[in-house]
N, CA, C and O atoms as a MOPAC input file, in Angstrom:
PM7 MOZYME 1SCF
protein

 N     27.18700 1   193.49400 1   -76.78800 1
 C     27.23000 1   193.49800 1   -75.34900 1
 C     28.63800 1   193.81000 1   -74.85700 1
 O     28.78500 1   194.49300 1   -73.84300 1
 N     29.78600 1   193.28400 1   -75.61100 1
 C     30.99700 1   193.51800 1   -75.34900 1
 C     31.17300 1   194.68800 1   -75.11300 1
 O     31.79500 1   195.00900 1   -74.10100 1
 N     30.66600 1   195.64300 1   -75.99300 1
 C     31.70200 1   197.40100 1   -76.45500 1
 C     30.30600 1   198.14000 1   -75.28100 1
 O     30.70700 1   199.23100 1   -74.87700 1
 N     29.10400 1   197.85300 1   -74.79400 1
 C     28.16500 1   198.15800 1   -73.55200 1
 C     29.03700 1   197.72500 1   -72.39400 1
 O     29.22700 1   198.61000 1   -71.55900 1
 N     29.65200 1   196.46700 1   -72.14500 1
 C     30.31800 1   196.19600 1   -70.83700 1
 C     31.47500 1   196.77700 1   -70.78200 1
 O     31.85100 1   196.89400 1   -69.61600 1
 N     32.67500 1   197.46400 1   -72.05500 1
 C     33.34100 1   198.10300 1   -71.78700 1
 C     33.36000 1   199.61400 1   -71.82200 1
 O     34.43700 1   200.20800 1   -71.77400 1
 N     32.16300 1   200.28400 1   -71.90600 1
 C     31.72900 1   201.42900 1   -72.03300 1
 C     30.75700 1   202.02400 1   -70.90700 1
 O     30.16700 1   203.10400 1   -70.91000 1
 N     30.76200 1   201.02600 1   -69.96300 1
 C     29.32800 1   201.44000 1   -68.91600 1
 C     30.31000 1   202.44400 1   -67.84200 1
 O     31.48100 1   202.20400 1   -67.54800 1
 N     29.51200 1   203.58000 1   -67.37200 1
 C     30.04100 1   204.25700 1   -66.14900 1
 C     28.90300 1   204.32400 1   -65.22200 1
 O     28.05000 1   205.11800 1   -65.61900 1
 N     28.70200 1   203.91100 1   -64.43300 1
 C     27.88300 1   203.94400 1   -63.21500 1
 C     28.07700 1   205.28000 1   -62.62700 1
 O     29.04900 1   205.94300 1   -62.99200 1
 N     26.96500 1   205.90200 1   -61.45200 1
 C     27.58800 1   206.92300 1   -60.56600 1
 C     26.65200 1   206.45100 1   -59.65800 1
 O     25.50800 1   206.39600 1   -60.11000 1
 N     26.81800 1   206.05900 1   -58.39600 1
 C     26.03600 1   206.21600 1   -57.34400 1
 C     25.69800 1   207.67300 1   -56.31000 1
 O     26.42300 1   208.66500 1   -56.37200 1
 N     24.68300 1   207.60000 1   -55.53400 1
 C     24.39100 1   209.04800 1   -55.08800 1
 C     25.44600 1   209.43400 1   -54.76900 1
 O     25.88100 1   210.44300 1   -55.32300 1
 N     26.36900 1   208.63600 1   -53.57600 1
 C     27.47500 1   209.46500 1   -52.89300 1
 C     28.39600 1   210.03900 1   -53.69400 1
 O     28.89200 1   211.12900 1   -53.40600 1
 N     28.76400 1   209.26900 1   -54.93300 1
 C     29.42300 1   209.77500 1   -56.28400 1
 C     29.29300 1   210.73600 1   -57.07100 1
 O     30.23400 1   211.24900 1   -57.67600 1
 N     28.07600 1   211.09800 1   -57.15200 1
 C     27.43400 1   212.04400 1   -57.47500 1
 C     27.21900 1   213.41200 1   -56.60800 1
 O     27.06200 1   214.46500 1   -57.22700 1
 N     27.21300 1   213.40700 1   -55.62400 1
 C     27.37400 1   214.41500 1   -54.20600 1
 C     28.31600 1   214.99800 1   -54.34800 1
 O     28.36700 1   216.19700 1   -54.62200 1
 N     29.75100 1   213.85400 1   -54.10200 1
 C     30.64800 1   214.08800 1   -53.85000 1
 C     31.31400 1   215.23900 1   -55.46800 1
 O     31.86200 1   216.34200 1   -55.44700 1
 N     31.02800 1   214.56000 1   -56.37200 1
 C     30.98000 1   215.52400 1   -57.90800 1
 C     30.25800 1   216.91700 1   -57.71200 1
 O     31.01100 1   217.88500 1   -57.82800 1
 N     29.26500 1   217.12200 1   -57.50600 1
 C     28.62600 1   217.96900 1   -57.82800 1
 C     28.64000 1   218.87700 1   -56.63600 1
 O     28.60700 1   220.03600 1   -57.04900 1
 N     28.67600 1   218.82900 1   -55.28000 1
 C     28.49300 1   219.51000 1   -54.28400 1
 C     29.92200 1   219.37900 1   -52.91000 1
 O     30.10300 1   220.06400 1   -51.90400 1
 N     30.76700 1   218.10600 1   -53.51700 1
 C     31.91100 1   218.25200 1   -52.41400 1
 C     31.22300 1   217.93100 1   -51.34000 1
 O     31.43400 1   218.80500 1   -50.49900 1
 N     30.33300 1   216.93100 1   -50.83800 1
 C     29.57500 1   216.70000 1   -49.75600 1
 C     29.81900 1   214.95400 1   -49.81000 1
 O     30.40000 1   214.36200 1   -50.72000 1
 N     29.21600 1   214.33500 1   -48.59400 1
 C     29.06200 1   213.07500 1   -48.80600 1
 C     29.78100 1   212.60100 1   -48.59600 1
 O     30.80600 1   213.27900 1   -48.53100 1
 N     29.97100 1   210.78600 1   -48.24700 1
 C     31.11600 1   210.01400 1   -47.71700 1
 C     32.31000 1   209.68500 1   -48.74100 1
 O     33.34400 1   209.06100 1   -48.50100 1
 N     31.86500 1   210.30500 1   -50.02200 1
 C     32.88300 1   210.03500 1   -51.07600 1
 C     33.82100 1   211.64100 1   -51.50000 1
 O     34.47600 1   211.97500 1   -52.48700 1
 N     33.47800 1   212.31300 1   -50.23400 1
 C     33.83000 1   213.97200 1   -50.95100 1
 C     35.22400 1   213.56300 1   -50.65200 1
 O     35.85600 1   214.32200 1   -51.38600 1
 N     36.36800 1   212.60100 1   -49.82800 1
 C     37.59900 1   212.72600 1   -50.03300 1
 C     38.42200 1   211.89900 1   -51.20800 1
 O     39.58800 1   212.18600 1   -51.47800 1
 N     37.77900 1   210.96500 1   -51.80200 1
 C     38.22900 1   210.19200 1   -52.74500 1
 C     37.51700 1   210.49200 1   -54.19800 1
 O     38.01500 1   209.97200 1   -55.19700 1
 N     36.21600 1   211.42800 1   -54.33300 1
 C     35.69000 1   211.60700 1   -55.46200 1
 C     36.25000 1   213.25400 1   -55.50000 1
 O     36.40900 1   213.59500 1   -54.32800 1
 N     36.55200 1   214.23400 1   -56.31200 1
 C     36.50600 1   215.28100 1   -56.38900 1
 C     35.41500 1   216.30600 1   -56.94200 1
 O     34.65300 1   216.29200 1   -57.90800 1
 N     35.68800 1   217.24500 1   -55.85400 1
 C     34.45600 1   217.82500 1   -56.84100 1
 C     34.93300 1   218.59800 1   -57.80800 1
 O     36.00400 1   219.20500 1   -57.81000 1
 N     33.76500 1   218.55000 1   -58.98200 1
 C     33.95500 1   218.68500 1   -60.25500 1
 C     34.64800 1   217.86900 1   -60.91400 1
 O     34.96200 1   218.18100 1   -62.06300 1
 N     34.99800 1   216.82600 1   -60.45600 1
 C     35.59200 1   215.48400 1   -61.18100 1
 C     34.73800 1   214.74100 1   -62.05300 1
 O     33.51600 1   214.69200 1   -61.91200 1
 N     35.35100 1   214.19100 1   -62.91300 1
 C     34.09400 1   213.48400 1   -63.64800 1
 C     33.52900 1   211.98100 1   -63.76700 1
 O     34.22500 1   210.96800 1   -63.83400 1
 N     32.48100 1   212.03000 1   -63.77600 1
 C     32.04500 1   210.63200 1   -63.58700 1
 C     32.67800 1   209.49900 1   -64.69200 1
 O     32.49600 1   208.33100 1   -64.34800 1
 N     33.31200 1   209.67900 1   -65.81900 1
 C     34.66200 1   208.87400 1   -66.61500 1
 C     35.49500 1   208.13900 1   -65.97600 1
 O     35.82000 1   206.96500 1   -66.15300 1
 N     35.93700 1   209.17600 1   -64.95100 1
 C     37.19300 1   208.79700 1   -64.55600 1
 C     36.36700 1   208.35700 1   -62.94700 1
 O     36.13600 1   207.14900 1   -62.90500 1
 N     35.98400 1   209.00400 1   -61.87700 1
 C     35.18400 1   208.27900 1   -60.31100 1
 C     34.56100 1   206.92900 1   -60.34900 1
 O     34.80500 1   206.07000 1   -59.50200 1
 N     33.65400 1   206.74000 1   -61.47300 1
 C     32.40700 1   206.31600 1   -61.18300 1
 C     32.72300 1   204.41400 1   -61.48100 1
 O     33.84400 1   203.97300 1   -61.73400 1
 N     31.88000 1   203.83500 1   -61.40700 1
 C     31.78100 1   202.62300 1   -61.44400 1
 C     31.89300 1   202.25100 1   -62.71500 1
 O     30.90600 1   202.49800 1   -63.40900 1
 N     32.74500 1   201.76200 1   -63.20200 1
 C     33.11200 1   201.32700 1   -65.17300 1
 C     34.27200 1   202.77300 1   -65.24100 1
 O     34.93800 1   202.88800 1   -66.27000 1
 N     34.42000 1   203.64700 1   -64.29400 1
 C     34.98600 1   204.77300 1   -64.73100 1
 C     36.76600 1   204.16600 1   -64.84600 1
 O     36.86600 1   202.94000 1   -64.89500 1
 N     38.11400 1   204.99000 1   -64.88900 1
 C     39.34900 1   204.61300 1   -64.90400 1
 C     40.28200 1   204.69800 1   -63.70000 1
 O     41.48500 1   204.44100 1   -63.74700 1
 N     39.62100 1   205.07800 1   -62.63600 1
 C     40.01900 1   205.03000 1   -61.06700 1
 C     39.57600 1   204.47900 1   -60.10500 1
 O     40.05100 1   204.62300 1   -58.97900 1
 N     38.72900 1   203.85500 1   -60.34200 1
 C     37.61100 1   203.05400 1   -59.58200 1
 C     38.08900 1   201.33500 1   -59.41400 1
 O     38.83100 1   200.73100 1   -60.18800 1
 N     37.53700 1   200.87500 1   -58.37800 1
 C     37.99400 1   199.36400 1   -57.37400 1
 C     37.15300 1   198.49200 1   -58.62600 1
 O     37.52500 1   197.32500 1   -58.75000 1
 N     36.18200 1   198.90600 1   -59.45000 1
 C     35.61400 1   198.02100 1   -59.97800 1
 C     35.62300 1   197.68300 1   -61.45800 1
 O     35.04000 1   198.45500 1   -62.21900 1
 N     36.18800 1   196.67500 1   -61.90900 1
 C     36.12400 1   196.51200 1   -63.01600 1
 C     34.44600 1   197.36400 1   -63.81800 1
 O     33.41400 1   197.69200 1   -63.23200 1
 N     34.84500 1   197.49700 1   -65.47300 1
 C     33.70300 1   197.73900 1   -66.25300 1
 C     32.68600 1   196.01500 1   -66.15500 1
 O     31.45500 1   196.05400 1   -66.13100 1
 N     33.37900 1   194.79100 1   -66.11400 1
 C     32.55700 1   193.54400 1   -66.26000 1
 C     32.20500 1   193.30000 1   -64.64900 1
 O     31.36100 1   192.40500 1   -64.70600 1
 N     32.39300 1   193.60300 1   -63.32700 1
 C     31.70500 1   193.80200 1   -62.05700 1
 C     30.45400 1   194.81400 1   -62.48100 1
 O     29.29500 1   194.43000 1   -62.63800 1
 N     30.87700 1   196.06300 1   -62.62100 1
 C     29.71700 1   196.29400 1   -62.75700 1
 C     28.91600 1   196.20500 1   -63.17500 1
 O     27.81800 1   196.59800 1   -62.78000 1
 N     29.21300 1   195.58400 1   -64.25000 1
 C     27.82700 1   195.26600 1   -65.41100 1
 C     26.92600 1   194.10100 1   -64.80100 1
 O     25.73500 1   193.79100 1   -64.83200 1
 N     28.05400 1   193.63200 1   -64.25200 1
 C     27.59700 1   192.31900 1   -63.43300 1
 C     26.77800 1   192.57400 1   -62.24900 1
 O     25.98500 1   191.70800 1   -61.87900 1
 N     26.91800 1   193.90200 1   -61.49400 1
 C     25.83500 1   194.67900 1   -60.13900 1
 C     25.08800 1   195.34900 1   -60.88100 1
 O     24.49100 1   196.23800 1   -60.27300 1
 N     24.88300 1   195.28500 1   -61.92600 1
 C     23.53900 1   195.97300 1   -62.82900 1
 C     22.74900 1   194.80600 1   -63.36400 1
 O     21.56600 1   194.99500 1   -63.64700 1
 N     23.32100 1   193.55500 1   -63.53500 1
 C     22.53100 1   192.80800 1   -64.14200 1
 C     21.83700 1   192.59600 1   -63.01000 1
 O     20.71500 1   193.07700 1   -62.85600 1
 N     22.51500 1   191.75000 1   -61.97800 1
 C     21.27900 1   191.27200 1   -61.00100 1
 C     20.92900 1   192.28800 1   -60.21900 1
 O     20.81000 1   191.93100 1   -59.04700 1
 N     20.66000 1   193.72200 1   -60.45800 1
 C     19.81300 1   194.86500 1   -59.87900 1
 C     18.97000 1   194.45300 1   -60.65700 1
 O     17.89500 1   194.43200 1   -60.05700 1
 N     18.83200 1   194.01300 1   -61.96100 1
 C     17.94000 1   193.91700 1   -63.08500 1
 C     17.07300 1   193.16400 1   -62.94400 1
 O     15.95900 1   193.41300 1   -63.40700 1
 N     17.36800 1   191.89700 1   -62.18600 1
 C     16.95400 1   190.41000 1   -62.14200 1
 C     16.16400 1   190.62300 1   -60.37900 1
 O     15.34800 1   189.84800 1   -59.88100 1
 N     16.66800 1   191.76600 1   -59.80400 1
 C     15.96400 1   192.08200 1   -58.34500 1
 C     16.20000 1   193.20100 1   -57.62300 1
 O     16.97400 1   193.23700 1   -56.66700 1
 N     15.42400 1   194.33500 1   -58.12700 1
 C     15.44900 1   195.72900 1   -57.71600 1
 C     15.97600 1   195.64500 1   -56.61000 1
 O     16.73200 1   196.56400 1   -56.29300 1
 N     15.77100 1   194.58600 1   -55.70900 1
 C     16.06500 1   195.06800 1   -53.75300 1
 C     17.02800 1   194.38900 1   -53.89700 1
 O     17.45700 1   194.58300 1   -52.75900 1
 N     18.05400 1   193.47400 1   -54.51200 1
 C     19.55300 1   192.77900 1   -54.47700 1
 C     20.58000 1   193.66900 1   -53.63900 1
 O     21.11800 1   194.77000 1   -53.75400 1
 N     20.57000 1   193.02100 1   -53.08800 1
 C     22.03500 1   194.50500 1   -51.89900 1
 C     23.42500 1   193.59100 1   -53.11400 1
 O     23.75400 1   192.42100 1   -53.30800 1
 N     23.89100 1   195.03600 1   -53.69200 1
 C     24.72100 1   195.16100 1   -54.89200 1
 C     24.88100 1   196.63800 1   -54.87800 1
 O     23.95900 1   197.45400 1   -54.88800 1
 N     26.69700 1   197.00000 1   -54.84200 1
 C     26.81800 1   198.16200 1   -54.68300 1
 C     28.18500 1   198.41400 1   -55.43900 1
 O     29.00900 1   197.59600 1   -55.84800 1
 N     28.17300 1   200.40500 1   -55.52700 1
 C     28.88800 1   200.78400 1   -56.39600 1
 C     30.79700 1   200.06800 1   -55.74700 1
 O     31.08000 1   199.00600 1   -55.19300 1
 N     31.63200 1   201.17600 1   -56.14600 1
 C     33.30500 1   200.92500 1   -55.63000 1
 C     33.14000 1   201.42700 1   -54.35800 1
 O     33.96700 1   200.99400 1   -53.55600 1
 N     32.33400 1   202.20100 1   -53.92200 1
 C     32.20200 1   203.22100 1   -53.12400 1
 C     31.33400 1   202.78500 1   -51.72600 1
 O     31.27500 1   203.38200 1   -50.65100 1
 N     30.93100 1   202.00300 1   -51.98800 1
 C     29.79900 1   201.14000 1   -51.04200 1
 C     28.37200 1   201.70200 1   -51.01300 1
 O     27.64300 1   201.24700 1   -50.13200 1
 N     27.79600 1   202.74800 1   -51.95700 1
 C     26.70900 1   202.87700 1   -51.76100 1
 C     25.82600 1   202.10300 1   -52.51400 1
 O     26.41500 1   201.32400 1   -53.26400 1
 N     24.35100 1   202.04800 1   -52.57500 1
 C     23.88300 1   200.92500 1   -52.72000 1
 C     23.21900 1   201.28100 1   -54.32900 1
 O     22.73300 1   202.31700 1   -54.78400 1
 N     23.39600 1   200.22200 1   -54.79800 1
 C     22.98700 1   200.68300 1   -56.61400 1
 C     21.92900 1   201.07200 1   -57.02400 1
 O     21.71100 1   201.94700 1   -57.86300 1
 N     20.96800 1   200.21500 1   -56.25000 1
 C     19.43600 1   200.53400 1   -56.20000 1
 C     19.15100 1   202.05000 1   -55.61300 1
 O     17.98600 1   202.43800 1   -55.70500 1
 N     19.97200 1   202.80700 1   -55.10600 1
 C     19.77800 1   204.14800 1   -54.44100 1
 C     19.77900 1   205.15300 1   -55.64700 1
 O     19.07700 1   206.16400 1   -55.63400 1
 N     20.78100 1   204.74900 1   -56.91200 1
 C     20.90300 1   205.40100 1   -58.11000 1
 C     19.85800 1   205.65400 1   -58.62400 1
 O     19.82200 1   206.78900 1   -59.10100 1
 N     18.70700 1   204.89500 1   -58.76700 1
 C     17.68100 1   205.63500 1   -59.52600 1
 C     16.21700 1   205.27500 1   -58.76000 1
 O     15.19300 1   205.72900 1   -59.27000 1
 N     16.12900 1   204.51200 1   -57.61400 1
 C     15.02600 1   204.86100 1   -56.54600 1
 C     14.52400 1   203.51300 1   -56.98400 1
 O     13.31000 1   203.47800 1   -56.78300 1
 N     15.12400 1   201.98700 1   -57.68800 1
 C     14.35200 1   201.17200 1   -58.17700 1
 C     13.70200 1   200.24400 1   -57.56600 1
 O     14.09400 1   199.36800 1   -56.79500 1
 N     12.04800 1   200.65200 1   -58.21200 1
 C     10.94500 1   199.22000 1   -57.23500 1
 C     10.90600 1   198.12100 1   -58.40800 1
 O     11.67700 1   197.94000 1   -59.35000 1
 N      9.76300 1   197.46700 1   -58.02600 1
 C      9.55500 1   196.05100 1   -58.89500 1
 C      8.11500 1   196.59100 1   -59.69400 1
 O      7.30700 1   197.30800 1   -59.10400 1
 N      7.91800 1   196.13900 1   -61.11700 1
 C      6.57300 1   196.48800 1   -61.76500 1
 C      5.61700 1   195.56400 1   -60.80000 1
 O      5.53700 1   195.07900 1   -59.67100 1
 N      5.13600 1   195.64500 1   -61.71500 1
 C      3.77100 1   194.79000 1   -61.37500 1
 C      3.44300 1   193.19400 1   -61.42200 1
 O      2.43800 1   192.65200 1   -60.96200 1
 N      4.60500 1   192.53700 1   -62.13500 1
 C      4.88100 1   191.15400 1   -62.22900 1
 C      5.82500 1   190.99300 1   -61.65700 1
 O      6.47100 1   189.97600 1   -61.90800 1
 N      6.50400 1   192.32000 1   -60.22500 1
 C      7.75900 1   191.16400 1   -59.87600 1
 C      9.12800 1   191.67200 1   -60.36400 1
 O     10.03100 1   192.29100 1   -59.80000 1
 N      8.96900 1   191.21000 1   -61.56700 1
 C     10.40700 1   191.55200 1   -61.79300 1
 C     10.78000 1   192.37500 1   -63.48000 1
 O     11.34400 1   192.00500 1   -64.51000 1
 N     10.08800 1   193.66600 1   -63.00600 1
 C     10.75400 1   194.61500 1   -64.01400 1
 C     11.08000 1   195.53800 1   -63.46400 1
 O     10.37600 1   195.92700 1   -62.53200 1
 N     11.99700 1   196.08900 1   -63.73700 1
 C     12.56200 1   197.39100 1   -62.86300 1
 C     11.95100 1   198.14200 1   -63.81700 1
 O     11.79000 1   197.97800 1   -65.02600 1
 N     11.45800 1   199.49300 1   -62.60600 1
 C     10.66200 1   200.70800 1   -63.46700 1
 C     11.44000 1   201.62300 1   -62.52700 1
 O     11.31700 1   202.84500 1   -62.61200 1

């Protein structure tokens, strides 16, 4: 779990925008064509530690709708569209 919490890079949408298209509320602090290593959430320029984020991924984990967000302020759950299974609490 150690060498996962110091290895995680997050990208949220605006992070991802801002990378790939120079658009978005992150196009002045993310670059485009920059890489998500160095922008992103666990990345080496970023407000958030690698153990925060692991920590806004766990309880995304524990509750798809948890308002928990990247360095950037967008919302984590926006990263991959996550609902609840069918018991509640599995993220699919």
């Amino acid at each position: 779990m150690g060498l996962a919490a110091n290895g995680m890079v997050t990208c949220t949408l605006a992070e991802l925008q801002a990378i790939d298209l120079g658009t978005g509320p992150d196009h002045s602090t993310v670059p485009t064509g920059g890489s998500g290593l160095q922008y992103c959430d666990g990345g080496t320029l970023i407000s958030l530690t690698p153990a925060q984020a692991l920590g806004n991924l766990i309880n995304l984990e524990l509750d798809p709708h948890a308002s928990v967000y990247g360095s950037d302020g967008s919302s984590l759950a926006a990263i991959w569209g996550l609902d609840a299974g069918p018991n509640g609490n599995t993220v699919i």
